[in-house]
BAPA-492052 format. One record per residue: residue number from 0; x, y, z of N, C-alpha, C, O, CB in turn; residue in one letter. Coordinates in nm, 2 decimals, decimal comma, m for minus. Atoms other than C-alpha are relative to their C-alpha. Glycine has a CB too. Example, Ala and Ser with C-alpha at 12.3 -4.5 7.8 and 13.67 -1.06 7.14 Angstrom:
residues 2
nr|n_u|n_v|n_w|ca_u|ca_v|ca_w|c_u|c_v|c_w|o_u|o_v|o_w|cb_u|cb_v|cb_w|rest
0|0,09|m0,12|0,00|1,23|m0,45|0,78|0,09|0,12|0,00|0,19|0,12|0,07|m0,10|0,00|0,12|A
1|m0,09|m0,11|0,00|1,37|m0,11|0,71|m0,08|0,11|0,08|m0,03|0,22|0,09|0,04|0,05|m0,14|S
//
This chain:
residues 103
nr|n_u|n_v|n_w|ca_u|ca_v|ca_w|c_u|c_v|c_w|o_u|o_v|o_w|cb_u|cb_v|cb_w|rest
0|m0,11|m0,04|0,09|14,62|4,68|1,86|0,12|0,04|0,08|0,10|0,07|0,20|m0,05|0,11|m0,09|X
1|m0,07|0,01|m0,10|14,95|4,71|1,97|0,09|0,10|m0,06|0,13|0,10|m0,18|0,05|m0,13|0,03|X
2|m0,04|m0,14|0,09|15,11|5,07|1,94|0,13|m0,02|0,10|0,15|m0,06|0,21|m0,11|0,18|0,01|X
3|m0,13|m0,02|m0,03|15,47|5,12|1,93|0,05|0,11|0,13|m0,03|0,18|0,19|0,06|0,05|m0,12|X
4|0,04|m0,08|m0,08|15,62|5,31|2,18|0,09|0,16|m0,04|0,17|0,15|m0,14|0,04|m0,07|0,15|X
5|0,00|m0,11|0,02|15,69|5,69|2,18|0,12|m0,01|m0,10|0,12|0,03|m0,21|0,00|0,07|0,12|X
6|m0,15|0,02|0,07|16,08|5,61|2,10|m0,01|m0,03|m0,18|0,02|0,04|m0,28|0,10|m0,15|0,08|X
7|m0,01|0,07|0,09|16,02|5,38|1,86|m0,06|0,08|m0,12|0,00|0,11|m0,22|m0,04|m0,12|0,03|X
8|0,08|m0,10|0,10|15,75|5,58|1,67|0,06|0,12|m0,02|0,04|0,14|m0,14|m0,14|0,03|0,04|X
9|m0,07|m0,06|0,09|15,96|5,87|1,61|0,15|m0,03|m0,05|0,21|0,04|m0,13|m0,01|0,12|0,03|X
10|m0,09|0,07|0,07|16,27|5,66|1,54|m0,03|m0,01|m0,16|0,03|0,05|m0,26|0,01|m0,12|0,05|X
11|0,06|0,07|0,14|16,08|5,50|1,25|m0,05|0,12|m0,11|m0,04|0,11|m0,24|m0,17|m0,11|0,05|X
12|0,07|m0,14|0,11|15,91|5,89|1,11|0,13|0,03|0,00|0,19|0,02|m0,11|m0,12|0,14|0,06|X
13|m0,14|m0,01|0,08|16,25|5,98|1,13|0,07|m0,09|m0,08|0,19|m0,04|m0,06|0,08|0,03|0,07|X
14|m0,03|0,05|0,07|16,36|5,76|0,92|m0,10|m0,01|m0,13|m0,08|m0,11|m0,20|0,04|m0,10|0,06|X
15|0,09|m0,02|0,08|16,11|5,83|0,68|m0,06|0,15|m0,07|m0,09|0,18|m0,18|m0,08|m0,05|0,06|X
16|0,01|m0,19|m0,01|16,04|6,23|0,71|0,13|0,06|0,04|0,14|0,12|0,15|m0,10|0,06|0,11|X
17|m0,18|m0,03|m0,04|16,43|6,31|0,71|m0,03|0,19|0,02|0,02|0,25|0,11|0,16|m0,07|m0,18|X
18|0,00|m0,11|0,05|16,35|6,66|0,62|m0,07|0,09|0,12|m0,18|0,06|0,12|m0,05|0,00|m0,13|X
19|0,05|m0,03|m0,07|16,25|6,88|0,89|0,03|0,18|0,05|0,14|0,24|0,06|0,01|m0,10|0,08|X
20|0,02|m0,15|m0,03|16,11|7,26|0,99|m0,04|0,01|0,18|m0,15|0,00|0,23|m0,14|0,05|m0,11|X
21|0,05|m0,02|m0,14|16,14|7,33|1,36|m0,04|0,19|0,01|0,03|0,29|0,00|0,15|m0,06|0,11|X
22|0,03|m0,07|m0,04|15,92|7,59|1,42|m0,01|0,10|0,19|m0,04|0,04|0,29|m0,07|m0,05|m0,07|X
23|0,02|m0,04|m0,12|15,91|7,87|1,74|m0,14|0,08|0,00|m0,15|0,18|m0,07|0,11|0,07|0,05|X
24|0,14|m0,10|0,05|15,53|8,02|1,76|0,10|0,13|0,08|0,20|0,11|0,14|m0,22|m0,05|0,09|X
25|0,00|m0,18|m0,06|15,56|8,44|1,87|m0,09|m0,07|0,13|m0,16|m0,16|0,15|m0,11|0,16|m0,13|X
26|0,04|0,00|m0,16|15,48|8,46|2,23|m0,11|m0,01|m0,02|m0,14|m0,12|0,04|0,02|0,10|0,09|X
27|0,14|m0,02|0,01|15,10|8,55|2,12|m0,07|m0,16|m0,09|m0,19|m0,20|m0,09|m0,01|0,16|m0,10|X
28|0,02|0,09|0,10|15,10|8,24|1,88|0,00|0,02|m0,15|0,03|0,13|m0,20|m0,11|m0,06|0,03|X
29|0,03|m0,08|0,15|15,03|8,25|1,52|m0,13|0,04|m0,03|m0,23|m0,02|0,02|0,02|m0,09|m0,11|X
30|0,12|m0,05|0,04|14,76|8,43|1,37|m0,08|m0,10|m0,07|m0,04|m0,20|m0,13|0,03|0,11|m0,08|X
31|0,12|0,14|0,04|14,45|8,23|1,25|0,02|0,02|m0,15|0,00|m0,09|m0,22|m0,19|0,03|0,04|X
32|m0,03|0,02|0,15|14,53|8,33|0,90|0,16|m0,07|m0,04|0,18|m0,11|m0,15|m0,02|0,17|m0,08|X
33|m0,13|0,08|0,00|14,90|8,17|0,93|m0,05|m0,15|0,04|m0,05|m0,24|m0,05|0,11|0,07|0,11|X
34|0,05|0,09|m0,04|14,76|7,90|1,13|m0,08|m0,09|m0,14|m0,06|m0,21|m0,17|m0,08|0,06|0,12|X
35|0,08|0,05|0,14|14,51|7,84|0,80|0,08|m0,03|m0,10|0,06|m0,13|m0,17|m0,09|0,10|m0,07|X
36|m0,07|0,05|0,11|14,78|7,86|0,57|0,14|m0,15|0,02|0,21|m0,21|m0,07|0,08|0,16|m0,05|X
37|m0,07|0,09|m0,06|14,99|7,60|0,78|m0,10|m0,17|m0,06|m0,08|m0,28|m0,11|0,00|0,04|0,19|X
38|0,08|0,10|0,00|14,73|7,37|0,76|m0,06|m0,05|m0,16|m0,10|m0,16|m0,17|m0,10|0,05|0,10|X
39|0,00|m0,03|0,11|14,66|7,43|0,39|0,10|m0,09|m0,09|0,08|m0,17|m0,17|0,03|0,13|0,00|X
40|m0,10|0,06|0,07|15,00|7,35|0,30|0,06|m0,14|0,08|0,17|m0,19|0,04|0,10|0,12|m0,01|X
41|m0,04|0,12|m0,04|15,05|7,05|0,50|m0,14|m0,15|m0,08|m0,13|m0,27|m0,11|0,01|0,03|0,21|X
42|0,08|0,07|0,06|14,72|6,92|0,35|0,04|m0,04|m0,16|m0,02|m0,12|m0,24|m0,12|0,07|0,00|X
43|m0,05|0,02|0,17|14,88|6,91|0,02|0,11|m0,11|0,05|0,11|m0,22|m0,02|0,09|0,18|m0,11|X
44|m0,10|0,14|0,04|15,15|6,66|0,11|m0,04|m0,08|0,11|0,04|m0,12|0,20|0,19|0,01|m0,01|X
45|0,04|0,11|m0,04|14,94|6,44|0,27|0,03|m0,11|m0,03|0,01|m0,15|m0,14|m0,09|0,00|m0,02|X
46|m0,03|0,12|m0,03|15,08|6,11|0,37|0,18|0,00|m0,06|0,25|m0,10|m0,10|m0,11|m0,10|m0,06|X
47|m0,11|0,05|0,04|15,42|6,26|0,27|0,06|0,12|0,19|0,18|0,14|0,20|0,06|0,03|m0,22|X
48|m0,05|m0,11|m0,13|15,49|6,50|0,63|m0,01|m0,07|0,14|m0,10|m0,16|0,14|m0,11|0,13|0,01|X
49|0,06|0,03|m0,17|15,46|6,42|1,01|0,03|0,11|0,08|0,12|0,19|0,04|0,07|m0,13|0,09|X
50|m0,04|m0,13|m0,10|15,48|6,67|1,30|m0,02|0,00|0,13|m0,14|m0,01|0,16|m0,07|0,12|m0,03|X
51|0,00|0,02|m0,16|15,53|6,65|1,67|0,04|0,15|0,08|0,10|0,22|m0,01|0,14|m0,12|0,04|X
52|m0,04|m0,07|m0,11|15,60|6,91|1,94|0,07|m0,01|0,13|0,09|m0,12|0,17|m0,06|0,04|0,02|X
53|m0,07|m0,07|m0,18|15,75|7,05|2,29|m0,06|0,06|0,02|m0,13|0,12|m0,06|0,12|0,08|0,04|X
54|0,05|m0,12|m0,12|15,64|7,24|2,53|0,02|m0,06|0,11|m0,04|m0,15|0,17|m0,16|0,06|0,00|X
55|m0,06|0,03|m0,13|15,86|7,24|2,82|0,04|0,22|0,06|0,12|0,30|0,00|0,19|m0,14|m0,05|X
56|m0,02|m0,15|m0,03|15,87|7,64|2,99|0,00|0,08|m0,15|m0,09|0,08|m0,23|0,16|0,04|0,10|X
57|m0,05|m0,05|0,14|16,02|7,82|2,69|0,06|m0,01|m0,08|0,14|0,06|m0,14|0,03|0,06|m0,01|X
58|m0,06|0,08|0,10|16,11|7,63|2,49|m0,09|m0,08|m0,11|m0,04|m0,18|m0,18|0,07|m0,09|0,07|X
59|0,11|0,05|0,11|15,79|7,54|2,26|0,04|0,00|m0,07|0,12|0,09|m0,09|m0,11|0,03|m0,04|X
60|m0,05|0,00|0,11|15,87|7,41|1,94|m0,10|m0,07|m0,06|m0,16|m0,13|0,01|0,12|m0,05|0,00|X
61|0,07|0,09|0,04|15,67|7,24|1,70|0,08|m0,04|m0,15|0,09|0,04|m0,24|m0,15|0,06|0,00|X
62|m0,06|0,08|0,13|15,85|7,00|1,41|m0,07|m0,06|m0,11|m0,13|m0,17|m0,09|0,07|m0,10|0,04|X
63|0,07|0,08|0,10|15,71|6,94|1,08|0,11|m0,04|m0,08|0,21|0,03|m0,11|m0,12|0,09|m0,08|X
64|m0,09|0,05|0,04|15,88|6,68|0,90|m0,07|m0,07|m0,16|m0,17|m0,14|m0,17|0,07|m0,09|0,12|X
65|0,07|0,05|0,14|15,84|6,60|0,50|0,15|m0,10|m0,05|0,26|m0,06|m0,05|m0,04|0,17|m0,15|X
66|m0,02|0,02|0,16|15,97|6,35|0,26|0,12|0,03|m0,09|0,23|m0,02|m0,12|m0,11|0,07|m0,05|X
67|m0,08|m0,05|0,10|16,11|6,55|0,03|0,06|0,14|0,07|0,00|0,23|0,14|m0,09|0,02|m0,13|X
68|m0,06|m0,13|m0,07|16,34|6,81|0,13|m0,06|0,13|m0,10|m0,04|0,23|m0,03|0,20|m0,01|m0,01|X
69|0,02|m0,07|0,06|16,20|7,04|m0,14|m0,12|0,05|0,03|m0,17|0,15|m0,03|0,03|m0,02|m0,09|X
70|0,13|m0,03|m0,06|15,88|7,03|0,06|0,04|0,06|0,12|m0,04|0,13|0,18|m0,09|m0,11|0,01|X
71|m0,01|m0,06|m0,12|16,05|7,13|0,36|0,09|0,17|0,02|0,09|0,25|0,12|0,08|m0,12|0,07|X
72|m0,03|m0,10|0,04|16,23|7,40|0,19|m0,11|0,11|m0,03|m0,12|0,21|0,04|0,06|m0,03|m0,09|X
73|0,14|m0,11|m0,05|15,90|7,59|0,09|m0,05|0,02|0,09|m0,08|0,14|0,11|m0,11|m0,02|m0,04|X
74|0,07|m0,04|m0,09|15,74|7,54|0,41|0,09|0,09|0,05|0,04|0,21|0,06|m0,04|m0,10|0,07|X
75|m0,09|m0,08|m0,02|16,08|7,68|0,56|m0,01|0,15|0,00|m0,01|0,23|0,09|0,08|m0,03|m0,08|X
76|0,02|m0,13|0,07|16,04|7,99|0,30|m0,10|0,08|0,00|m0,11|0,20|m0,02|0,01|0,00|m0,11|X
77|0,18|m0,07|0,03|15,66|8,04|0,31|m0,04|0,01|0,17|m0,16|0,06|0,18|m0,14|m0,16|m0,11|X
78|0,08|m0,02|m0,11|15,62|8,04|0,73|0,10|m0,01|0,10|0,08|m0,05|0,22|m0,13|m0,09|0,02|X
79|m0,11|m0,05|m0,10|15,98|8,11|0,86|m0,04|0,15|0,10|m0,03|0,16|0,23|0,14|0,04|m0,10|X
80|0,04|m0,16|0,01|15,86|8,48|0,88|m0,04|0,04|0,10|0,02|0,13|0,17|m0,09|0,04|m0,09|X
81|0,12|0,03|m0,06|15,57|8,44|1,08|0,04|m0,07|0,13|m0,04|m0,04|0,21|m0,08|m0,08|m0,09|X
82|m0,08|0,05|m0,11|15,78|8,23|1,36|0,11|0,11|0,07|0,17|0,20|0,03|0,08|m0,12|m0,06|X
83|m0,08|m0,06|m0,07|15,96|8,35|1,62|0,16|m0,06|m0,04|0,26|m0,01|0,01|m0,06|m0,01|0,14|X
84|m0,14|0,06|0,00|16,26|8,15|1,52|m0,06|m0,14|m0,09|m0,17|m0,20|m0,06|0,08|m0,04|0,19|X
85|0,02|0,09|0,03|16,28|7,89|1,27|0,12|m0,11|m0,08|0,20|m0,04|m0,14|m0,11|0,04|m0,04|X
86|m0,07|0,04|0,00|16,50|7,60|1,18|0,01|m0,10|m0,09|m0,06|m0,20|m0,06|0,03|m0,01|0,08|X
87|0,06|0,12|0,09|16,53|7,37|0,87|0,14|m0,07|0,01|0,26|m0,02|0,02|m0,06|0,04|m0,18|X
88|m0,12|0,13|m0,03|16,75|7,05|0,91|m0,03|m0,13|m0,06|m0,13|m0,15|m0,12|0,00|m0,04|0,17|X
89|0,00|0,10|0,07|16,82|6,72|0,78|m0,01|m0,12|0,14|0,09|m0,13|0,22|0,13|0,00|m0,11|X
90|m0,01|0,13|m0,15|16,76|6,42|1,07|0,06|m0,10|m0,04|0,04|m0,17|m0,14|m0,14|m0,07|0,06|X
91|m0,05|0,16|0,05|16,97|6,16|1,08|m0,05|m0,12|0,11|m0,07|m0,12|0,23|0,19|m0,01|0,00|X
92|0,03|0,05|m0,12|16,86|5,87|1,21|0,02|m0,16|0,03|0,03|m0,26|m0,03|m0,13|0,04|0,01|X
93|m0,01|0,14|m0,05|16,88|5,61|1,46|m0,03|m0,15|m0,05|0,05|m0,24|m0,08|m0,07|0,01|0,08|X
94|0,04|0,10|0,04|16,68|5,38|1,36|0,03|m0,10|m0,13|0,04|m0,22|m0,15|m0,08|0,03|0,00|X
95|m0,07|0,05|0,13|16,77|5,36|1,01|0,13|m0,06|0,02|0,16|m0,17|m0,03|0,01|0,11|m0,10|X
96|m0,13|0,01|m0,02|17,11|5,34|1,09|0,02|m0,15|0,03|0,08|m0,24|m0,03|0,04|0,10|0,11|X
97|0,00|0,18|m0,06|17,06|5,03|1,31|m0,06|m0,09|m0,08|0,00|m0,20|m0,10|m0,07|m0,04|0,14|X
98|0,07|0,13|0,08|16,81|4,84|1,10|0,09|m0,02|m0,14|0,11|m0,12|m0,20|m0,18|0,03|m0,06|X
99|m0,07|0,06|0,12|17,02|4,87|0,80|0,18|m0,08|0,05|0,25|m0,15|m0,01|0,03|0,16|m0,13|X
100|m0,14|0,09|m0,08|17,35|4,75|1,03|m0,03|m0,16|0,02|0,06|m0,24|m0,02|0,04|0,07|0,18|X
101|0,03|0,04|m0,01|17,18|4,49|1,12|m0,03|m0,14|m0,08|m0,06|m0,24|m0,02|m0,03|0,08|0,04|X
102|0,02|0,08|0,07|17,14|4,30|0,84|0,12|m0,05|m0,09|0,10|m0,14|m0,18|m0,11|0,05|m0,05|X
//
């Protein structure tokens, strides 16, 4: 099978999961009961989210990206708190951009 490459594959989720929560964990990480409720609530919009990370020195981040901005809004509200820093944004993106030029 023939897997896209790194670029390409989050070009394409960005263009798809516009909506996005950049998380910073707390130095210690998150607690296993945050951790549970992360996981909780990403199981509910199954096959509508994606999520990638960093970790370069200090600069860990981890990006969960939904769908619907109203899903990225709760997550935002419900596990900003709990982050050391957290960041809700709209992606614009590449890919889209070009494939719809394109034609």
């Amino acid at each position: 099978m023939n897997r896209p490459s790194y670029a390409t594959w989050r070009a394409q989720s960005g263009a798809k999961y516009r909506y996005c929560v950049d998380l910073i964990p707390p130095p210690e990480g998150f607690s296993d009961e945050v951790d549970e409720e992360i996981i909780e609530f990403v199981e509910r919009c199954s096959g509508t989210f994606d999520l990638c990370g960093e970790i370069t020195d200090r600069d860990a981040f981890i990006r969960y990206c939904f769908e619907q901005a109203a899903d990225a809004e709760a997550f935002h509200d419900r596990f900003a708190r709990a982050a050391e820093k957290a960041i809700l944004k709209k992606l614009m993106s590449i890919y889209y951009r070009t494939d719809r030029s394109s034609q």
